[in-house]
C-alpha positions in Angstrom: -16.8 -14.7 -6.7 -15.7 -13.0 -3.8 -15.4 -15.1 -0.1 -16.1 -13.9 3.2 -12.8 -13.9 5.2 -15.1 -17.0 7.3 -15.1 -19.2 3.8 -11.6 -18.7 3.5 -10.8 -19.4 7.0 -12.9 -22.6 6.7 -11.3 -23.8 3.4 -7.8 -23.4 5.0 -9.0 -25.7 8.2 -10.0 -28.4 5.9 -6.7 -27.9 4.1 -4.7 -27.7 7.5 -6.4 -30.4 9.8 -7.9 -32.5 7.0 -10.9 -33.5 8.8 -13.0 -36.3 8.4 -16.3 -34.4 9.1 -17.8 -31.1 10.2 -20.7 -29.6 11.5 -23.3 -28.9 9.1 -23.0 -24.8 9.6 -24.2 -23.3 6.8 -20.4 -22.0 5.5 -20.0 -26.0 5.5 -23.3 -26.6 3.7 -22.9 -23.6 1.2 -19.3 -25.6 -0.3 -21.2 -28.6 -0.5 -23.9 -27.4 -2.4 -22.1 -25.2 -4.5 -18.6 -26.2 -5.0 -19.4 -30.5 -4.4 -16.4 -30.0 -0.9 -18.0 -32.4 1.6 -21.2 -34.5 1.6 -24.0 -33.7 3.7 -25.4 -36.2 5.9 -27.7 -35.9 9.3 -25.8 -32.7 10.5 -22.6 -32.7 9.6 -20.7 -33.6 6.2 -18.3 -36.0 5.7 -15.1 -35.0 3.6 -12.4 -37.1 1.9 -9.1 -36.7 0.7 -10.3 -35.4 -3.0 -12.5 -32.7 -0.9 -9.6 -31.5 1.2 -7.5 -31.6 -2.5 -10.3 -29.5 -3.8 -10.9 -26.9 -1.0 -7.0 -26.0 -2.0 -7.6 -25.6 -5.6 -10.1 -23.5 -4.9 -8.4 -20.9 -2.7 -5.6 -21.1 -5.7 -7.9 -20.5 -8.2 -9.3 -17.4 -6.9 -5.5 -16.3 -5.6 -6.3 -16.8 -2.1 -3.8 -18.1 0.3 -4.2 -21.9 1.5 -2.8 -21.6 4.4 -3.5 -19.0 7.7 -1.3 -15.8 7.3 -0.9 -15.8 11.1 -2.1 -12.9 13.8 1.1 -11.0 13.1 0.6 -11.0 8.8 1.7 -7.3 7.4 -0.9 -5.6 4.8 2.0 -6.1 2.4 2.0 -10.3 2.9 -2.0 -10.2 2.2 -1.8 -7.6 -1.1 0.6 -10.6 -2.8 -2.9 -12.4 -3.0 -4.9 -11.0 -5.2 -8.0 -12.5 -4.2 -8.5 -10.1 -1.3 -8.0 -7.0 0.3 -4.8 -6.3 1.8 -6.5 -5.6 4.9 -7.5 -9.0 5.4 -6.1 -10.9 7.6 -3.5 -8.6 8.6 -2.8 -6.8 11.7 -3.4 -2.8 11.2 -0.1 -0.8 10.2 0.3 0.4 13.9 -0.5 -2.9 15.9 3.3 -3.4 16.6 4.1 0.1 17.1 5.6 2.2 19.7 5.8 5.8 20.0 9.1 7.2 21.6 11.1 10.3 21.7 15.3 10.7 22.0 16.4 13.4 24.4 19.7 14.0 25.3 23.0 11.2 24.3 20.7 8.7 22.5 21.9 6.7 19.5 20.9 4.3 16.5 23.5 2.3 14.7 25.6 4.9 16.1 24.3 7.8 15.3 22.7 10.3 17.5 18.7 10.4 17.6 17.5 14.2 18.4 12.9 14.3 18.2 12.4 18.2 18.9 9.2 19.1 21.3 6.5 18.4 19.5 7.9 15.4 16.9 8.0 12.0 17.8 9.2 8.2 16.1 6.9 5.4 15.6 8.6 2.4 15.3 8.5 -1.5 16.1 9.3 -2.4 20.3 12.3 -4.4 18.3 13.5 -1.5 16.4 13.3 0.7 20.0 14.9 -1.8 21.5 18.3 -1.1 19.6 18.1 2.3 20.8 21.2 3.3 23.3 20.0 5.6 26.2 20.8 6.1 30.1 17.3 5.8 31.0 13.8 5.1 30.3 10.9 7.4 31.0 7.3 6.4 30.8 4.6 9.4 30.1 0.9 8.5 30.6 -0.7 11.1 28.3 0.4 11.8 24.4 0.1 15.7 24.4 2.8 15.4 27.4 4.8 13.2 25.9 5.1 15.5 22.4 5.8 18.6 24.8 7.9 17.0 27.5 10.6 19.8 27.0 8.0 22.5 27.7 8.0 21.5 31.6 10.9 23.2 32.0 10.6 22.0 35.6 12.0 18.8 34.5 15.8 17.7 34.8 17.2 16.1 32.3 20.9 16.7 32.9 23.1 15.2 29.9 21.4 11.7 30.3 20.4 10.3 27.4 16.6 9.7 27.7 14.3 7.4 25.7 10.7 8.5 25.9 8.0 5.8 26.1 4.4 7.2 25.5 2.3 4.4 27.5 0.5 4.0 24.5 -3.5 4.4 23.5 -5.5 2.2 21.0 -3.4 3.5 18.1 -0.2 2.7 20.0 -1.3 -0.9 21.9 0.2 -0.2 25.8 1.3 -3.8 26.1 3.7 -2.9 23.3 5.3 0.1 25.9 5.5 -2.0 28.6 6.9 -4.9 27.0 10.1 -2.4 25.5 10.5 -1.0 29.0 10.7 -4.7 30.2 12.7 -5.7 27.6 15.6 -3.3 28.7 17.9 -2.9 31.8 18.0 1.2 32.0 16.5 3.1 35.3 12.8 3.8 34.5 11.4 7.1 35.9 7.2 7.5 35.4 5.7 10.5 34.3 1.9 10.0 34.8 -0.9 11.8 36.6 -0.9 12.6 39.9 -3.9 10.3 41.1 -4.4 7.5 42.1 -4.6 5.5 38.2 -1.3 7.4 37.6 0.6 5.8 40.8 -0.9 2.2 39.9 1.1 2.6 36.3 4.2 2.6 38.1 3.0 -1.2 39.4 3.7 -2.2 35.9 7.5 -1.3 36.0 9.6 -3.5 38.0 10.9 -2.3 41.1 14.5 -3.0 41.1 14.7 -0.6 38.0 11.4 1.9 39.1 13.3 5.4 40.2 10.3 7.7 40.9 8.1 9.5 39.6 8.6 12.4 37.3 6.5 15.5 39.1 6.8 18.8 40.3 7.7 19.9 44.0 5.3 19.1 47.2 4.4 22.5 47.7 3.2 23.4 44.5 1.5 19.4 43.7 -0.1 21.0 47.0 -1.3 24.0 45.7 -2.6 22.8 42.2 -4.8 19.8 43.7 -6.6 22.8 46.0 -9.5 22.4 43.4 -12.9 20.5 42.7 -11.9 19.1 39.7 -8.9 17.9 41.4 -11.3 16.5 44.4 -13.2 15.0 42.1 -10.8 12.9 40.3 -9.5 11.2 43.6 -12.7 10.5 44.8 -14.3 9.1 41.5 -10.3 6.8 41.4 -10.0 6.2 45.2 -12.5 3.4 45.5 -10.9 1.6 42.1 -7.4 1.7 43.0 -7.1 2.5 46.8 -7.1 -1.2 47.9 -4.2 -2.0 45.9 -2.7 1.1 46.4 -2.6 0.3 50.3 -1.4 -2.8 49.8 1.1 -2.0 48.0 5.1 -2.4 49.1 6.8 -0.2 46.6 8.4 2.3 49.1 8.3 5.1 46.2 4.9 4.7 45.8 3.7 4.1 49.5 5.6 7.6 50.1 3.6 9.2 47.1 0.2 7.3 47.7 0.4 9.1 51.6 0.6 12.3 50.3 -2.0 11.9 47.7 -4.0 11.1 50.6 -3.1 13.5 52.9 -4.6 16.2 50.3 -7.5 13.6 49.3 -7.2 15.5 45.8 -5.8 14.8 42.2 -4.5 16.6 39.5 -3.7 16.0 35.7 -0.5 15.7 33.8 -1.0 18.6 31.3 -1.6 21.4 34.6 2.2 20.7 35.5 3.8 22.2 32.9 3.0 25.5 34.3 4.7 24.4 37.6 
């Protein structure tokens, strides 16, 4: 027969801790009924060592693992039991992944890394880690991030550059965020220009923050002259404006005051005509 990933997880517990009793839930009661693991008696049942001996047999005998796989378990470590689905008890393919892009003198076991616009790597925050670069740059949004080279506006110089995309549900953020920690390089932010964009920068430690990646004054200006624009500050303002006033980041204090000054927002993807 075929167990629930809940039967399996309780036959491992009574493998692992080797308890004495349980409550009488009815995954408990099921095992004693039909497989004799555990004795019911006035709400809970009572196991011994032959029980505990025979919850393990069990999991063996239908190719099950005995023991927990643990939260970070590839597909490929659950497919080598043949009792279940690969995609039990494993993290999804992309849990642990990052998405990043080389630009400029990057390398990887010595050798230069090149991702033209519109490519990009996934790859573990350990693998990214290895990567040799001059400095770091965080973009909020992924259609940005694939097309970075299209804002033309944007100086790259012959610095190498290792693109972080912040990440999305596919790409876990605390992944990004712990690579950029993880490094020493100067991290600039390319994000938004509102008022959720300058609390991302909060998240990068300020001895290695550089700025923010955005277009001139006059034409940020210019481009949040709009509704949309007005409306995105207001509908952020009351979320993040505390902690945006508070804050003691001198790069984002001089930002935040300018953001204010116009009262108005506008969105990473309008830039790239800038």
């Amino acid at each position: 027969m075929n167990f629930t990933s809940t039967q399996i997880t309780f036959l491992q517990s009574l493998i692992e801790g080797a308890p004495a009793s349980k409550r009488a839930t009815a995954t408990a009661l099921f095992f004693s009924e039909h497989f004799s693991i555990g004795r019911a008696v006035a709400g809970a049942v009572s196991y011994s060592a032959e029980h505990h001996a025979a919850a393990e047999d069990l999991l063996r005998a239908h190719r099950l693992p005995v023991a927990s796989l643990g939260k970070t378990a590839s597909r490929a470590e659950a497919a080598a039991f043949g009792g279940m689905s690969e995609k039990a008890f494993s993290v999804a393919p992309r849990a642990r992944s990052v998405a990043i892009r080389c630009i400029g003198d990057c390398k990887l076991d010595g050798q230069s890394v090149y991702t033209p616009d519109g490519t990009h790597m996934v790859t573990t925050p350990e693998r990214a880690s290895t990567i040799s670069c001059d400095r770091i740059m965080l973009v909020e949004n992924f259609e940005t991030f694939q097309q970075v080279q299209a804002y033309r506006w944007i100086e790259w110089n012959a610095a190498g550059t290792l693109v972080v995309y912040r990440g999305d549900p596919e790409n876990p953020n605390q992944h990004a965020v712990q690579l950029v920690l993880a490094r020493g390089e100067p991290v600039v932010g390319f994000f938004d220009f509102d008022p959720a964009g300058l609390m991302m920068a909060k998240a990068i430690p300020s001895s290695r923050f550089k700025g923010f990646v955005l277009p001139d004054q006059a034409w940020l200006g210019a481009a949040c002259d709009t509704p949309h624009g007005r409306q995105l500050y207001d509908r952020q303002v009351g979320v993040y404006g505390a902690a945006l006033d508070a804050t003691s980041e001198p790069l984002i204090i001089e930002r935040w005051a300018f953001m204010k000054s116009l009262a108005s927002a506008v969105a990473q993807e309008a830039m790239r005509s800038a």
